[in-house]
N, C-alpha and C positions, 0 to 999 in steps of 0.2 A: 279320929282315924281317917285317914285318906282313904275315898274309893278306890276300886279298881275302876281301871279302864280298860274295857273289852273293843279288841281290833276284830271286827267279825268279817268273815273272811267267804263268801258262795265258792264253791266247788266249781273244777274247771269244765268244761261243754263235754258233755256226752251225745254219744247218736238218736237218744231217745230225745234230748234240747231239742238238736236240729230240725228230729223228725216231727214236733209237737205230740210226743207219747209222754204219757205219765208213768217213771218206773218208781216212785214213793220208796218203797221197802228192797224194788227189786235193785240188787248189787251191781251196776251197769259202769260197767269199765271209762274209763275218761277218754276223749277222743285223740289223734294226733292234736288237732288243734287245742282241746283240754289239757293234754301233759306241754304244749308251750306256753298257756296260759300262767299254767302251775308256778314253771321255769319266771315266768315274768313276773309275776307276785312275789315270788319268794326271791327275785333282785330285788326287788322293788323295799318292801322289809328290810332286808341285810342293811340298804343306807338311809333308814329310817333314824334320825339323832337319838331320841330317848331310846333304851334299853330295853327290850320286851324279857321277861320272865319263863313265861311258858305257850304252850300248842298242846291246845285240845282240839281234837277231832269227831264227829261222827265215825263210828268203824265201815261204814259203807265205802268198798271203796272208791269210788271215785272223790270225798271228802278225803281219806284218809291219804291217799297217794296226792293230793294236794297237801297236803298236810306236812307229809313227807318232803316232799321241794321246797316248804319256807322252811320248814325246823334244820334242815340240814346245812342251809347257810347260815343259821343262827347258832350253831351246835349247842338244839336242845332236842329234849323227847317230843316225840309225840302223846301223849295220854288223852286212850279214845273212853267216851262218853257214849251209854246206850242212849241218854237223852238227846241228844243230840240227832237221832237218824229224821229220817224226812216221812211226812205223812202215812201213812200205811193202808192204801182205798183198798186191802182184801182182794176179793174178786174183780175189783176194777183195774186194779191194776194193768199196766200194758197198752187200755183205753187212750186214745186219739183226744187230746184238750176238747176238739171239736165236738167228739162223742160223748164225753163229760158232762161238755155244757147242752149242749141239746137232747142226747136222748135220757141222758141218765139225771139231768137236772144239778146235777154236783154242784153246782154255786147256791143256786136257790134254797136244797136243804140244807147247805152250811150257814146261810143268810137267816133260815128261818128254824132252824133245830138246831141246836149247840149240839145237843146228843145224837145224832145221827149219823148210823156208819153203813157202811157197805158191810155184806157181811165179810167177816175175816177182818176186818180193817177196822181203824181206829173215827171215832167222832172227834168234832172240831176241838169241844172241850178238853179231848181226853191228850191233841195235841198241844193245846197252845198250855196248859197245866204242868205239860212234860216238860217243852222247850223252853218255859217260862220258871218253870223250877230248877232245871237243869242252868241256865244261865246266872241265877242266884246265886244258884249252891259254886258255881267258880269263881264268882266277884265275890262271896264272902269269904270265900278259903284262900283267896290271894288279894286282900285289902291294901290298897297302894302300892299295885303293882301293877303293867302293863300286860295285857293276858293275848294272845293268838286262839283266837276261835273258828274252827271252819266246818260250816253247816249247809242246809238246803236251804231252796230260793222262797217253796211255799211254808216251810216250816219257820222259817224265818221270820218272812214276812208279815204272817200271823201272829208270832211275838213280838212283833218291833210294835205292831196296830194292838195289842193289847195294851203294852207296856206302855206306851205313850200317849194310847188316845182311848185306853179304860175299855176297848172293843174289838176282836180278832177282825170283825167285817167292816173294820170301817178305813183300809186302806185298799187300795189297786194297785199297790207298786210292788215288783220283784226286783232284787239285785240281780246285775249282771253276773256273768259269770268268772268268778275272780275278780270282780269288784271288792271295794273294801267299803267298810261304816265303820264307824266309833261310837260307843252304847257306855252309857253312867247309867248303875242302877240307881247311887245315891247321890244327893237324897232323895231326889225325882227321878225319873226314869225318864232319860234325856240322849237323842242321837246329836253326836257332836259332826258328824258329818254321814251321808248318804250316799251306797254306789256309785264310790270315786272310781274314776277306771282309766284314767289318764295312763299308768303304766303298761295298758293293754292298747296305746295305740300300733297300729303294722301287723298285728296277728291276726 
């Protein structure tokens, strides 16, 4: 049986990007410049030669209304995924990257505590489990088909560094925004290419 192959898809720039605010869980609308992103990905798709299948999304919106701009040039559904949202830091939420990483140490407990959450929020484990389960569960329920997935940049990230190199901490790379990858789960868990973003030159 043939694998699937997952088109994975970041969400278009919101204000929180721009600003270096972490909104994880929080529902942060897509920016002007996010809904043209959106619009250019989802050209970009439509004259793609192979045939895609399906669009799943994160229901967050800003995922989902990207989501919405490729599936409509495709005339397919969207079908949102709770596995799919982006990290969830609780109380940290809203917090400045800056204030993350220095006052609150966010990298280092996720470096050195798998199980370690803000309160309210989820530990590193309990994300890359989800997004790593949740990604499964779509490549086995559409085996030899071409799939549309569109997700967040840290939750991603963290699955792409599990799946492929056995350790959520062991990559520093995020997708752009509205970048694209292409992810084999079988038989290895393999990126056939990484945040291409050539369709987003001019925006």
């Amino acid at each position: 049986m043939n694998s699937a192959l997952l088109t994975i898809v970041r969400h278009g720039e919101t204000a929180a990007n721009t600003g270096g605010i972490w909104h994880g869980s929080t529902d942060t609308p897509l920016s002007e410049r996010g809904r043209a992103q959106a619009r250019a990905v989802g050209a970009h798709l439509v004259n793609v030669e192979d045939r895609f299948h399906h669009v799943y999304s994160s229901p967050l919106q800003r995922a989902r209304h990207t989501a919405e701009a490729i599936a409509s040039g495709l005339e397919l559904e969207v079908n949102l995924h709770e596995g799919l949202t982006e990290f969830d830091l609780g109380e940290w939420e809203g917090k400045t990257y800056r204030e993350l990483y220095t006052d609150y140490k966010l990298w280092h407990h996720m470096k050195t505590d798998p199980h370690f959450a803000p309160h309210g929020g989820e530990s590193p484990l309990q994300v890359v489990t989800r997004y790593v389960g949740a990604l499964r569960a779509i490549a086995s329920r559409h085996a030899g088909e071409r799939v549309i997935v569109v997700g967040h940049g840290g939750a991603l990230s963290m699955a792409f560094a599990e799946l492929t190199e056995g350790a959520y901490t062991s990559w520093g790379k995020v997708m752009e925004n509205c970048a694209l990858s292409d992810l084999r789960l079988e038989p290895t868990p393999t990126l056939d290419r990484f945040d291409f973003t050539d369709h987003l030159d001019g925006i």
